[in-house]
C-alpha positions as CSV (number, residue, x, y, z in Angstrom):
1,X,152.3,57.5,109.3
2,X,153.8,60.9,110.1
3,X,151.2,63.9,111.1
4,X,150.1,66.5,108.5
5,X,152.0,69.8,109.5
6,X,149.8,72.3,110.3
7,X,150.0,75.1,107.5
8,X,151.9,78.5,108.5
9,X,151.1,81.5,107.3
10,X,153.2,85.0,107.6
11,X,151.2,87.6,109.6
12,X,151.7,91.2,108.6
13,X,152.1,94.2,111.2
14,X,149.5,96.2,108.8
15,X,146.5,94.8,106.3
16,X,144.5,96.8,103.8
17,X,141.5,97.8,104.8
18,X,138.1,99.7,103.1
19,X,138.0,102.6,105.5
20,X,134.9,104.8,105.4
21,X,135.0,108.5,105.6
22,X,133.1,111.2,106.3
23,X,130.8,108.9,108.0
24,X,127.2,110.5,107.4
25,X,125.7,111.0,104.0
26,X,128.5,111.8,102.1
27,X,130.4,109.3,103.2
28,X,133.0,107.5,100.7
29,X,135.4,104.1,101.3
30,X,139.0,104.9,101.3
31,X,141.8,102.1,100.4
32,X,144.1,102.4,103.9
33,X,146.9,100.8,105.5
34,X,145.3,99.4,109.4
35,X,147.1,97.2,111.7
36,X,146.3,93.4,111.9
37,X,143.6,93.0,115.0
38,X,145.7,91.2,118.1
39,X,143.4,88.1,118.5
40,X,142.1,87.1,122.5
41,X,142.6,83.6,123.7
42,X,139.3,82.5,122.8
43,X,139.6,84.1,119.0
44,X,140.6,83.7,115.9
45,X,142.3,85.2,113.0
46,X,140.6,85.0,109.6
47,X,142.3,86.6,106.7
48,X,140.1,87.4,103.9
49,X,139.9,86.9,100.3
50,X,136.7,88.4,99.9
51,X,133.6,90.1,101.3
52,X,130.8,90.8,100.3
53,X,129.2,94.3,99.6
54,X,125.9,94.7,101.5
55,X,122.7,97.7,101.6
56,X,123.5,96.8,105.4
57,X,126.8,98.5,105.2
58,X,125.9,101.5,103.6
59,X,123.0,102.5,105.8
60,X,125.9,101.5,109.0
61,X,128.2,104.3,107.0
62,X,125.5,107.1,106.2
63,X,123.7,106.3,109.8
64,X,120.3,106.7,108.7
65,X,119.2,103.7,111.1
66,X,118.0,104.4,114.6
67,X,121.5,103.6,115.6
68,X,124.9,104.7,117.4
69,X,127.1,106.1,114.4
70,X,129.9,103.4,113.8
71,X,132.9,106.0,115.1
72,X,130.9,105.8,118.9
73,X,132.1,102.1,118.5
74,X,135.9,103.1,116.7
75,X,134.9,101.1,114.0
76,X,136.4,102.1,110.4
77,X,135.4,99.4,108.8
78,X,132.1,98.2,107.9
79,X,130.7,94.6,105.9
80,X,129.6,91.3,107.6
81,X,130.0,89.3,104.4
82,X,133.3,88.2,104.7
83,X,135.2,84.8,103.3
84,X,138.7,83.3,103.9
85,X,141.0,81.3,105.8
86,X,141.8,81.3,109.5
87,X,145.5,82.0,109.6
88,X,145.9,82.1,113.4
89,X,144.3,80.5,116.7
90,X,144.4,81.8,120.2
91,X,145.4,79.9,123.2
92,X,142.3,79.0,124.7
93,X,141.0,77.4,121.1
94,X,140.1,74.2,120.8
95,X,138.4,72.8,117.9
96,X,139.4,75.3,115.0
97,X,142.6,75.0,113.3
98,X,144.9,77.1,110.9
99,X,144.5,76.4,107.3
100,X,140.4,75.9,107.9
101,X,138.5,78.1,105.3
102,X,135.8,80.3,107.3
103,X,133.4,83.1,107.0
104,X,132.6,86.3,109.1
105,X,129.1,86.9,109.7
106,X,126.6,90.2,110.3
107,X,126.5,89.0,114.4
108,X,130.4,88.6,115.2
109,X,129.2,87.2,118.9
110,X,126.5,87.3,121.2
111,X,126.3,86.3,124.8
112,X,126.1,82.5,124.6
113,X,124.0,82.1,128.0
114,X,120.5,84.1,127.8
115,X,116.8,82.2,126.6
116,X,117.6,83.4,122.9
117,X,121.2,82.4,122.5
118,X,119.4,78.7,124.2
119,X,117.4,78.5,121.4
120,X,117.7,79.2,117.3
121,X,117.4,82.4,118.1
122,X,120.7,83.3,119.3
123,X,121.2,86.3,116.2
124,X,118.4,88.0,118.1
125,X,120.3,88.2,121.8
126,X,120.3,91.7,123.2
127,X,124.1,91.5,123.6
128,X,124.8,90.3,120.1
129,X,127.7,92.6,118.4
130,X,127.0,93.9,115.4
131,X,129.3,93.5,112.5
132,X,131.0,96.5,111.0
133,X,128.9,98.9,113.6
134,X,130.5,97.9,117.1
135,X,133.4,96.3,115.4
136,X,135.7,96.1,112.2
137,X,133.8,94.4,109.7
138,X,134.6,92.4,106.6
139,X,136.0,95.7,104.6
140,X,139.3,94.7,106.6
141,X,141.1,92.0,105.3
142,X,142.5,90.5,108.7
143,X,139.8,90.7,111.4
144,X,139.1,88.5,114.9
145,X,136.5,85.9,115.5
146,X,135.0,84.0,118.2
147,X,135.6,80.5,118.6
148,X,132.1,79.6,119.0
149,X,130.5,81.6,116.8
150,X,132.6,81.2,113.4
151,X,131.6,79.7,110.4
152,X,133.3,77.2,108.2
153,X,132.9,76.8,104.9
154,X,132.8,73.9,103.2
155,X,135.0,72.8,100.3
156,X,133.7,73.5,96.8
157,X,132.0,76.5,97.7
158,X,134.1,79.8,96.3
159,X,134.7,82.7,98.4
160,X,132.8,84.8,96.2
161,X,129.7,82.6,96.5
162,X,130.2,81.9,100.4
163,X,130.8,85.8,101.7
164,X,127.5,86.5,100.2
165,X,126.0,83.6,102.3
166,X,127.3,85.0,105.3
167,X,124.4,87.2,105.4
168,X,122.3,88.0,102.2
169,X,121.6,84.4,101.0
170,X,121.3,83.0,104.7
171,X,118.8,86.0,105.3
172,X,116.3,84.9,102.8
173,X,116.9,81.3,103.2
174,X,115.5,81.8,106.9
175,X,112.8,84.1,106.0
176,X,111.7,81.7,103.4
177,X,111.7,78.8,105.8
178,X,109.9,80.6,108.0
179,X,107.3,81.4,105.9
180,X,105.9,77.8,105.8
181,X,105.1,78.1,101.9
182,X,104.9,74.6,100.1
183,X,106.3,73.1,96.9
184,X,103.9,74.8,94.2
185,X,103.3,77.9,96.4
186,X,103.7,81.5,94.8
187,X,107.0,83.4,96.4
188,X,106.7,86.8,95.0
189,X,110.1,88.9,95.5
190,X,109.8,92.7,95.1
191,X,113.5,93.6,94.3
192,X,114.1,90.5,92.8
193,X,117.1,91.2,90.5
194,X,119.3,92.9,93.9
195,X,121.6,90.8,95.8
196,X,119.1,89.5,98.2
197,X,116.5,88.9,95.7
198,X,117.8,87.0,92.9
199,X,120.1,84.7,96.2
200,X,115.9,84.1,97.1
201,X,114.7,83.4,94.0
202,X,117.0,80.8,93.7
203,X,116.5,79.3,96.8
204,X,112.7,79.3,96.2
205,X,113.4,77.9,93.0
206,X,115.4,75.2,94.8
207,X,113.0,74.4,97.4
208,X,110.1,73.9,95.5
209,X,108.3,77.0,94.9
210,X,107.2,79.5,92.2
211,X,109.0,82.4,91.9
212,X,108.0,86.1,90.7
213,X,110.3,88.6,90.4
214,X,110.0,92.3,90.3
215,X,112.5,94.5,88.9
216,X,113.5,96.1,86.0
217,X,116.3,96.5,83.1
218,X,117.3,94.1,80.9
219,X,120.5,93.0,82.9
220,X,118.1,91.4,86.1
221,X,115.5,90.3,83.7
222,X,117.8,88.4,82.0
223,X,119.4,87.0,85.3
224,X,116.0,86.2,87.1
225,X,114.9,84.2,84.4
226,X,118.0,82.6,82.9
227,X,120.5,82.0,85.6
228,X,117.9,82.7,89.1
229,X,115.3,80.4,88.0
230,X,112.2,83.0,88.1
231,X,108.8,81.6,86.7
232,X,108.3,85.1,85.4
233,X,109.9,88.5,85.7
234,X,107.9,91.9,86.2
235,X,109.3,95.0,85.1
236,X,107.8,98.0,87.1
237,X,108.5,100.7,84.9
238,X,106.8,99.4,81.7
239,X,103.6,97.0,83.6
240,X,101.1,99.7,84.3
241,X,99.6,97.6,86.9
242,X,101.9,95.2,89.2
243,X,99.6,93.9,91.8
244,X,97.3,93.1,88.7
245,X,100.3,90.8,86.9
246,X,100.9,89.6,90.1
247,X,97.5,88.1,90.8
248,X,97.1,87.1,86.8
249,X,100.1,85.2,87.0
250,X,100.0,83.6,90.4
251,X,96.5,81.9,89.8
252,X,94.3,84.7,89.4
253,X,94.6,85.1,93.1
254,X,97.6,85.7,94.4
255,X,100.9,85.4,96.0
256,X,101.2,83.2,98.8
257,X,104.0,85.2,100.7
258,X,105.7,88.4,99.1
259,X,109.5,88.6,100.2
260,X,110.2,92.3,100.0
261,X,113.7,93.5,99.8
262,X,112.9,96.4,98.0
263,X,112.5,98.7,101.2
264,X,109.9,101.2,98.6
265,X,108.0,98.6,97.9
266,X,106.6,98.1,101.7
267,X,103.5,100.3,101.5
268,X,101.8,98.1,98.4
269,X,103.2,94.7,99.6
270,X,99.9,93.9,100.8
271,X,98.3,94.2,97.0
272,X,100.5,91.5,95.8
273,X,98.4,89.3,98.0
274,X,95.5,89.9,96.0
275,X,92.6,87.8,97.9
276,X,95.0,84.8,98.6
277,X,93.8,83.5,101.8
278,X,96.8,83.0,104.5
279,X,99.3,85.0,102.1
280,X,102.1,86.8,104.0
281,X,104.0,89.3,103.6
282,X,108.1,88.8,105.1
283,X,109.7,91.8,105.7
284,X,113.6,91.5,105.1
285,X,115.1,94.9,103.8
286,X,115.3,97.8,106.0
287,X,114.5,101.2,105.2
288,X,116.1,104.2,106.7
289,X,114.4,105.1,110.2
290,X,110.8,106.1,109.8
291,X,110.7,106.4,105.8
292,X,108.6,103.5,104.9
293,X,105.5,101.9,106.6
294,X,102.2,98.6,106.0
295,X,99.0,100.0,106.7
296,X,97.3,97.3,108.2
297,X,93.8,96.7,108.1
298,X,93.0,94.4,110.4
299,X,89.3,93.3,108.7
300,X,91.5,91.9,105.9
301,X,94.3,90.3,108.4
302,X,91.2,88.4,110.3
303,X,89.2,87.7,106.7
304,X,92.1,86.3,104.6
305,X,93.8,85.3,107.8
306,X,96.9,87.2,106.6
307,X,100.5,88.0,108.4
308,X,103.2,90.0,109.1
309,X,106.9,89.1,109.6
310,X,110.4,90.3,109.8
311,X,113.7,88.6,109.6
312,X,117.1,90.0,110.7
313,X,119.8,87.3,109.7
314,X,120.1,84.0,110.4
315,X,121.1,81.6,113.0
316,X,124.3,79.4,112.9
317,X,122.4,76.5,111.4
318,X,120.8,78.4,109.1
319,X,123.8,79.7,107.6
320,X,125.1,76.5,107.0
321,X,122.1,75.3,105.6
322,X,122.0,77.6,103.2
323,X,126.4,77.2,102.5
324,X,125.2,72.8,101.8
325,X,122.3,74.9,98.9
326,X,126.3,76.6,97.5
327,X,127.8,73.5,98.1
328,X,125.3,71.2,96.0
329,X,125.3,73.8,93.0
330,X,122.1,75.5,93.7
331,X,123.3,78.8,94.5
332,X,124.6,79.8,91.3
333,X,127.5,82.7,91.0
334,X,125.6,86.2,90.3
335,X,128.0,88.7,91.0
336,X,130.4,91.0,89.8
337,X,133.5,91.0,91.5
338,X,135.5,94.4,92.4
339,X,139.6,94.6,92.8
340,X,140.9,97.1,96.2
341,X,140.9,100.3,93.9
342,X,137.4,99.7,93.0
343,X,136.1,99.7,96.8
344,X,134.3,102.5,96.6
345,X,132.8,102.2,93.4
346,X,131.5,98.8,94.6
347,X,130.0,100.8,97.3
348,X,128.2,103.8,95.4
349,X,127.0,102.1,92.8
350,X,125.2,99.5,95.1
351,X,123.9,102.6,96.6
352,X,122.8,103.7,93.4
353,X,120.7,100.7,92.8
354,X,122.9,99.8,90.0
355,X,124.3,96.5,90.7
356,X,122.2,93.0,89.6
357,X,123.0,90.5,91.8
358,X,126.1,90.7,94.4
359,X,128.9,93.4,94.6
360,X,132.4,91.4,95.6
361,X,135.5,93.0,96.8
362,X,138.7,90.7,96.1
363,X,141.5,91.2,98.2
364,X,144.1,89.9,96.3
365,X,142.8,92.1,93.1
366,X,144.2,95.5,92.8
């Protein structure tokens, strides 16, 4: 039997790309014309179909993280949510193919060789390079990745579901993992009807738990409940009391963890708790440097026996954990999906707070 060919593809000299400028606050994403990354021997070349528009991004853009500004790095283009097919492999590369579908994640390579990158830690290594901040991110439609540290997706699994994955949905798959709840536990998820969110509240959903969401507008109720899978859905503009519904609904005690993606929501996380004993509160949106802040009592941490913890993104394995959750049809499609002129509308009106679920950039959509 003859050997399936290995499928060619037509490079470009040039690529579209979502360019930011004015980097700073009043930043905005033009549509420009950059040249197709030259891959290293150990690389690949992924071209893009989609990516993924993420809160991540925009703080990157306006730089209101404790950060280097992205032009430090010469990086134009941010996102780390990236889907498509590797059309190009670099001398040195051994396992990966052309033709393979693959994703482009928030950490576009870390060291490979220290304690963390030894363990399931690796996103956490203190020479990990950041997507979109120390190089192009997933706004560019051809960009380089490692070898070793590219994801491939698996059949079945669209690229406006798996860009998503890349860093949102694997995010709060880990964070929920690592929370050690138990089938029948309250997940409570402050922002519920964002991006993040409503990706967690299905997860919960599909690992057993009971999930509250907090939100509000019709358009994320509606999702939450219908399409998410949320036990109940809290609208914080019309319930005068939150952390009250929260503990009527979850028992007449409590949460058991509160996933807070909703980076204003941080300094009454800890009422959601209500006087659940070992409830914990998991930190996964980040606020701009120094704006929001837990007060901590430690008498109630030692009493209720409560915790703290954060999550940046996820591991390798964790991210295709969460792609076989796509893949078995438990991640439903929530998202609205945005052609090339439309980049920077994508953009602000995430900013805004006006997108329910996922903002999706297709590059093949004018």
């Amino acid at each position: 039997m003859a050997e399936a060919k290995e499928a060619v593809f037509d490079i470009p000299k040039e690529c579209k790309a979502g360019v930011v400028v004015n980097e700073g606050p009043d930043f905005h994403v033009e549509v420009q014309m950059v040249p197709v990354p030259e891959i290293k021997p150990n690389e690949v070349l992924i071209k893009l179909n989609a990516t993924g528009i993420c809160h991540s991004d925009i703080h990157f853009m306006i730089n209101d993280w404790a950060l280097p500004k992205m032009s430090v790095f010469g990086t134009k283009c941010a996102g780390h949510e990236g889907a498509g097919v590797i059309v190009k492999v670099g001398s040195d590369v051994k396992n990966l193919k052309v033709g393979m579908r693959a994703g482009y994640k928030p950490i576009q390579d870390t060291c490979g060789v220290c304690s963390l990158c030894r363990s399931d830690l690796e996103c956490y290594c203190a020479k990990a390079v950041l997507t979109g901040l120390m190089v192009d991110g997933s706004y560019k439609q051809y960009i380089a990745s490692p070898e070793r540290y590219t994801t491939l997706l698996p059949d079945g699994v669209s690229d406006y579901i798996a860009g998503p994955i890349m860093c949102s949905a694997s995010t709060i798959y880990t964070s929920i993992k690592d929370s050690g709840l138990q089938p029948g536990d309250w997940a409570v998820f402050p922002g519920g009807g964002g991006g993040v969110g409503m990706q967690g509240v299905q997860l919960a959903k599909a690992m057993g738990l009971r999930a509250v969401a907090i939100d509000t507008g019709t358009d994320k109720q509606n999702l939450c409940l219908e399409t998410a899978g949320a036990e109940h859905f809290i609208d914080f503009k019309i319930t005068p009391n939150v952390a009250e519904e929260v503990v009527r609904l979850c028992d007449g005690i409590g949460a058991h963890a509160v996933f807070v993606t909703a980076v204003q929501q941080y300094p009454t996380a800890f009422s959601l708790l209500g006087t659940r004993v070992g409830g914990k509160i998991m930190c996964i949106g980040l606020p701009p440097a120094g704006t929001q802040h837990i007060d901590v009592d430690p008498n109630q941490m030692v009493f209720r026996k409560w915790s703290v913890q954060g999550t940046l993104v996820s591991n390798m394995r964790d991210v295709d954990k969460t792609l076989d959750f796509a893949k078995r049809g438990l991640l439903k499609p929530i998202y609205t999906v945005y052609g090339m002129s439309q980049f920077d509308e994508a953009v602000q009106k995430l900013r805004k707070g006006e997108v329910a679920g996922r903002a999706v950039v297709d590059f093949n959509m004018e």
